[in-house]
C-alpha positions in Angstrom: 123.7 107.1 92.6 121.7 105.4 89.9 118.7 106.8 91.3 119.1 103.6 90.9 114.4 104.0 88.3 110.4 104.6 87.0 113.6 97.6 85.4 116.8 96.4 85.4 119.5 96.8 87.7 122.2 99.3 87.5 125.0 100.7 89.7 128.5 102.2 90.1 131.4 101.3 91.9 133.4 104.0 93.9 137.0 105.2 92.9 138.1 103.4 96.5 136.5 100.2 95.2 138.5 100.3 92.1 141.2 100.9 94.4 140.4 98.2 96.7 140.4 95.7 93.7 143.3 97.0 91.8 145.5 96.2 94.9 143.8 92.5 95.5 144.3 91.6 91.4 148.0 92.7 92.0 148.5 90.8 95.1 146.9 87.7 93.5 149.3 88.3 90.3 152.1 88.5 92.9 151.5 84.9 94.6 150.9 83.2 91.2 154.5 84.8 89.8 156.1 83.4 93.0 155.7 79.7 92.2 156.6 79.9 88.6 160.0 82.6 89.8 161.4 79.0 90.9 159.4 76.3 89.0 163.1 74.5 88.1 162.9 71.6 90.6 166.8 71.1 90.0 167.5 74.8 91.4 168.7 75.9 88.2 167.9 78.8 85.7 164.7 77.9 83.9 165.6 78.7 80.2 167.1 82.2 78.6 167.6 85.4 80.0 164.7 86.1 77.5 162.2 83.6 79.1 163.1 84.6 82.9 162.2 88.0 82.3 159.0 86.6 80.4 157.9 84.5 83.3 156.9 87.0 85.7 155.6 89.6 83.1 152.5 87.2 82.0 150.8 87.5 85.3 151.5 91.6 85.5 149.5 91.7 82.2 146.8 89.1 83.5 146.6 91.7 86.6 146.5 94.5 84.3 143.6 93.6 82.3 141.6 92.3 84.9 142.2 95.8 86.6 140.9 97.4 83.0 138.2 95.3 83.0 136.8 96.2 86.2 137.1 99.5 85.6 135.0 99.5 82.7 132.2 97.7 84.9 132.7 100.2 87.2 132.0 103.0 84.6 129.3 100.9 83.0 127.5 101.4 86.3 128.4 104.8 86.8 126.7 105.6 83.2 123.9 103.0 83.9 123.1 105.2 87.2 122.8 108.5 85.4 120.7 107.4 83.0 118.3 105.7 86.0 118.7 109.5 87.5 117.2 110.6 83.6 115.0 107.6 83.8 113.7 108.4 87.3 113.1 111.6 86.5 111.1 111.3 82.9 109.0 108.8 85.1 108.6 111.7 87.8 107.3 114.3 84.3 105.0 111.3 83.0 103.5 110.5 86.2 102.7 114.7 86.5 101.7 114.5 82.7 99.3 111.5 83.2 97.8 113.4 86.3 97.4 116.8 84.5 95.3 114.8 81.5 93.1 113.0 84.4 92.1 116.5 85.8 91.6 118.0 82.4 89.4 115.0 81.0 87.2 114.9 84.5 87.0 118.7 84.0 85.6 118.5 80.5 83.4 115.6 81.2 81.8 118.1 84.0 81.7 120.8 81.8 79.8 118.9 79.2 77.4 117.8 81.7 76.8 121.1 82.0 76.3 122.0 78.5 74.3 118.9 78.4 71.8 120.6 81.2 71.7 123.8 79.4 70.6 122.2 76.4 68.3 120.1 78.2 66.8 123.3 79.7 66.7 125.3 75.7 65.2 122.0 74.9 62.2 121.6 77.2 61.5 125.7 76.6 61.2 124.4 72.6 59.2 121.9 73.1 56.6 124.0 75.4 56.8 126.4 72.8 55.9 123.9 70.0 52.8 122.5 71.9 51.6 126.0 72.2 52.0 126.9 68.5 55.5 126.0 66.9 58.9 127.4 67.7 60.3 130.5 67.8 63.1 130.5 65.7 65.0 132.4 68.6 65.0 129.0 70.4 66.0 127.2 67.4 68.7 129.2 66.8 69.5 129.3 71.2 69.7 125.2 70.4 72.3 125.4 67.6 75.6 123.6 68.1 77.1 126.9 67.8 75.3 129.8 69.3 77.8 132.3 69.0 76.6 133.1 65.3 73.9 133.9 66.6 74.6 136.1 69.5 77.0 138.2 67.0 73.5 139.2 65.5 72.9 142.2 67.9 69.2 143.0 66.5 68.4 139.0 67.3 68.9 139.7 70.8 65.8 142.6 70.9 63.7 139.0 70.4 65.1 137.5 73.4 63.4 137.7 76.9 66.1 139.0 80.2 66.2 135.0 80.9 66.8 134.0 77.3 69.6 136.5 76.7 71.1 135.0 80.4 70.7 131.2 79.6 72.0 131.3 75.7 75.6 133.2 77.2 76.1 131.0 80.0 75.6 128.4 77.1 78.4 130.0 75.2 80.6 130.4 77.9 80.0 126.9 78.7 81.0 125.4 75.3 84.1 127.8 74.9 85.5 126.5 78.2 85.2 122.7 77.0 86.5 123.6 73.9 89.3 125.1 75.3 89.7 121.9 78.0 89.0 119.7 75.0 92.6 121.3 73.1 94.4 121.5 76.4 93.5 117.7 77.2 94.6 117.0 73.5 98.4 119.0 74.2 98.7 117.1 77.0 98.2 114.3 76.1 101.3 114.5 73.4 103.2 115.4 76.2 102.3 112.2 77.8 102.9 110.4 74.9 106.1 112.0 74.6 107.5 111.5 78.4 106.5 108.1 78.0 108.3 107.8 75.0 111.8 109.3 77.0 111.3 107.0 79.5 111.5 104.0 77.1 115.2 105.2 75.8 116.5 105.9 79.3 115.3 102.6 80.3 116.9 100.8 77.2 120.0 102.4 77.5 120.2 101.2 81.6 119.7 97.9 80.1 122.7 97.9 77.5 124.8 99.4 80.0 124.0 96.9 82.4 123.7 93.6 79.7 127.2 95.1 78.5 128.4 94.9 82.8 127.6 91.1 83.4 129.0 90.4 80.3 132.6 91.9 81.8 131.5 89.9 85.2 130.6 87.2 83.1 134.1 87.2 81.6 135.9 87.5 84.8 137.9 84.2 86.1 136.2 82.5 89.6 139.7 84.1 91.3 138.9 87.5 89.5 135.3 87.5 90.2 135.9 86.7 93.9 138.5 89.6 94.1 135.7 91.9 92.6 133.1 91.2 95.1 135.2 91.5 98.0 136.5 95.2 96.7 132.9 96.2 96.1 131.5 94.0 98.7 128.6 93.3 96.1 128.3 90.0 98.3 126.3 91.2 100.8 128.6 89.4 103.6 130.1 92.9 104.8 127.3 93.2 107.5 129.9 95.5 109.3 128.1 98.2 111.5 130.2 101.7 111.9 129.9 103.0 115.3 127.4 105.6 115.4 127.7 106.3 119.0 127.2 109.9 120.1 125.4 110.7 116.5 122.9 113.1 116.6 119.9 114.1 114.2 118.5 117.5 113.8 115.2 116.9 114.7 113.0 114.3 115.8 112.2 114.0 112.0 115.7 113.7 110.3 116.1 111.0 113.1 113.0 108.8 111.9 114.3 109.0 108.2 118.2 107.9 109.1 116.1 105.0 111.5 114.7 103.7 108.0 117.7 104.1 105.9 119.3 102.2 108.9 116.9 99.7 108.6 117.1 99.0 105.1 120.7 98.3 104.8 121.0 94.7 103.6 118.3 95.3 100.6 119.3 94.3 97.1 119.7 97.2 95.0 117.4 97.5 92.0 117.2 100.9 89.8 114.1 102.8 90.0 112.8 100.9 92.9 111.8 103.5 96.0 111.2 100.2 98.4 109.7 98.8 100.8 112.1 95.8 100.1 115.2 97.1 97.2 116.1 100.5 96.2 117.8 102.6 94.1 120.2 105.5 95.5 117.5 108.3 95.3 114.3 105.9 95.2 116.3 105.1 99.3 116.1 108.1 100.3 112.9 109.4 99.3 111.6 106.5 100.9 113.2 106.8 104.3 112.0 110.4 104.4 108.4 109.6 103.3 109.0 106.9 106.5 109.2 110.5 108.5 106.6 112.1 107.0 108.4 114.3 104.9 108.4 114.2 100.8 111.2 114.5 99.1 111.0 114.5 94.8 111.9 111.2 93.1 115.9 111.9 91.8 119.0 113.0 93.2 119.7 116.6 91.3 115.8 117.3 92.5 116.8 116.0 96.5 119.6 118.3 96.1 117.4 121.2 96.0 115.3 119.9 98.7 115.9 121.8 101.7 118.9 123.9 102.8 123.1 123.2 101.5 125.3 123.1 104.8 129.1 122.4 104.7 129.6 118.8 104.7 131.9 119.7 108.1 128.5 120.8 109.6 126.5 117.7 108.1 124.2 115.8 110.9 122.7 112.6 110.9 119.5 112.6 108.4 121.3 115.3 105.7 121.5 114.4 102.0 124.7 113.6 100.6 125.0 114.2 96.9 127.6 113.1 94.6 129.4 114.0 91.3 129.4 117.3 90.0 125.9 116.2 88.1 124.4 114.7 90.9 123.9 111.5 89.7 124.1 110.1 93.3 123.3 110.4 97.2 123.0 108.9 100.7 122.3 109.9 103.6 124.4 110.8 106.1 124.1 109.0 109.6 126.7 110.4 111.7 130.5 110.1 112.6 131.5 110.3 109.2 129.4 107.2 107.8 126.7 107.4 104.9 123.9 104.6 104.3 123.0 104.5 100.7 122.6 102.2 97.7 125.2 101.5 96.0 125.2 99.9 92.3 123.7 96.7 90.8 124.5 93.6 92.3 125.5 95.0 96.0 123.2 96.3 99.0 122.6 98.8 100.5 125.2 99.7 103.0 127.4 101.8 105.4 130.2 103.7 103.5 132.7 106.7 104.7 131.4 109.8 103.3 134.3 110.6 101.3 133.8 107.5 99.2 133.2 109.4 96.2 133.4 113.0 95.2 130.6 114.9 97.1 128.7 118.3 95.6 126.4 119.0 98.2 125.0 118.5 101.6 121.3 118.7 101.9 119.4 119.3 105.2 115.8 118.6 104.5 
């Protein structure tokens, strides 16, 4: 699917789409070559032997590349999806890397509250001990930015009261644990800087594959264009609904999930969207699942993963359907033999027979 992520739009059109459309370019080609077969209003023969044979081969070729050209959108979006699964998922690392430095900062600002307190504490015993006489150079060196010189100095510590001794390590334990947050906060956050900096490129290459897709649609004659979104029924005017009588989900769960995806069909497509109102393949079912109560990760490979592989004969309303041998595409299966998923850029999300791709595994959340 293009997980279809984490600003564009991107897609892919099924092997029986290209199939679908193939067949309607040829039949088109076949009612333009009719007309010109016997253009000669005298009944004769038009021209040389040459020429006849010439006649019908122009609108063969005209099929012919309409039928490449399609299926070079049709692998654009097929590209354009896996990079939205790569997209989806660099989003899913920055999102965890972004989290990780929150809880590491919050932790070190705690931390140097509490080195703050400490010192606050060495401090007020300093400034007793100054009103009383001057200070004791034990408590100047207990308020030193780094005590640990200090406390290497075993015969120091004979000059240090039971409470002194306690105070000046929790002091150095202290300030070794929020230098140690401090360096962790600083690796993650290159790691952050990093993800982010992955999910730029998988988001620019979605876009080329997708600017270099409309360009082919672009391209495409009104008669060709039709043709192309009635084979992938990127219209949204197939509102055809299977019958799904006598289907059965798993559990009261899987049965609220296929109830959303149900529900959503109709929705533009739009990679990396999870809902309410588009979707991308994964982002679809993620969301009808979270509509059940149950999380499911953010891409396809991950959803695959997500609960226990059946045989697809065994699959029941509310399992995971994933496609291609990388994974790069699911829906979810709703029962006598019917998926609900989203498709590619430019079409809906909509009923399709589960065989309408390669499959590699059937999920049961």
């Amino acid at each position: 699917m293009v997980s279809h992520r984490r600003t564009s739009q991107r897609g892919q059109i099924t092997l029986a789409s290209v199939t679908v459309l193939s067949a309607a370019l040829v039949t088109a080609a076949a009612a333009l070559a009719a007309p010109q077969a016997s253009a000669d209003p005298a009944g004769g023969r038009t021209g040389s032997a040459g020429a006849a044979a010439a006649a019908p081969a122009a609108p063969a070729a005209r099929a012919a590349d309409r039928g490449s050209t399609t299926a070079r959108i049709s692998a654009l979006y097929e590209e354009a999806e896996r990079a939205t699964e790569k997209y989806n998922a660099a989003s899913a690392r920055t999102k965890r890397a972004r989290a990780a430095v929150s809880d590491l900062q919050d932790r070190a600002a705690r931390t140097q509250e509490r080195v703050n307190g400490m010192r606050s504490r060495l401090g007020a015993l300093a400034a007793a001990q100054y009103r009383s006489g001057g200070i004791d150079p034990t408590v100047r060196l207990m308020l030193s930015e780094r005590p640990d010189s200090y406390l290497e100095k075993a015969s120091a510590l004979d000059r240090l009261s039971g409470t002194q001794t306690r105070e000046l390590h929790r002091l150095q334990a202290a300030n070794r644990q929020l230098e140690q947050q401090r360096r962790e906060a600083a690796r993650k956050l290159g790691e952050l800087q990093a993800r982010r900096a992955e999910v730029a490129h998988h988001k620019k290459e979605i876009q080329r594959k997708l600017a270099a897709a409309q360009r082919l649609l672009n391209a495409l004659s009104p008669d060709a264009r039709a043709a192309y979104d009635r084979a992938t029924r990127g219209d949204g005017r197939d509102a055809q609904v299977p019958d799904l009588t006598g289907a059965v989900a798993g559990s009261g769960r899987a049965a609220a999930a296929v109830a959303a995806a149900r529900a959503a069909v109709g929705s533009p497509y739009a990679w990396g969207a999870t809902g309410p109102s588009t979707f991308d393949c994964s982002g679809l079912t993620q969301w009808a699942y979270r509509r059940a109560g149950v999380s499911l990760p953010r891409t396809s490979q991950a959803q695959r993963g997500a609960g226990t592989r059946v045989p697809l004969s065994q699959a029941r309303p509310g399992d995971l359907v994933i496609y291609r041998s990388d994974a790069s595409h699911v829906g979810m299966y709703v029962g006598n033999g019917q998926v609900v998923h989203a498709p590619h850029p430019g079409a809906r999300v909509r009923y399709d027979p589960v065989g309408m791709m390669p499959v590699s595994a059937v999920t049961r959340p």
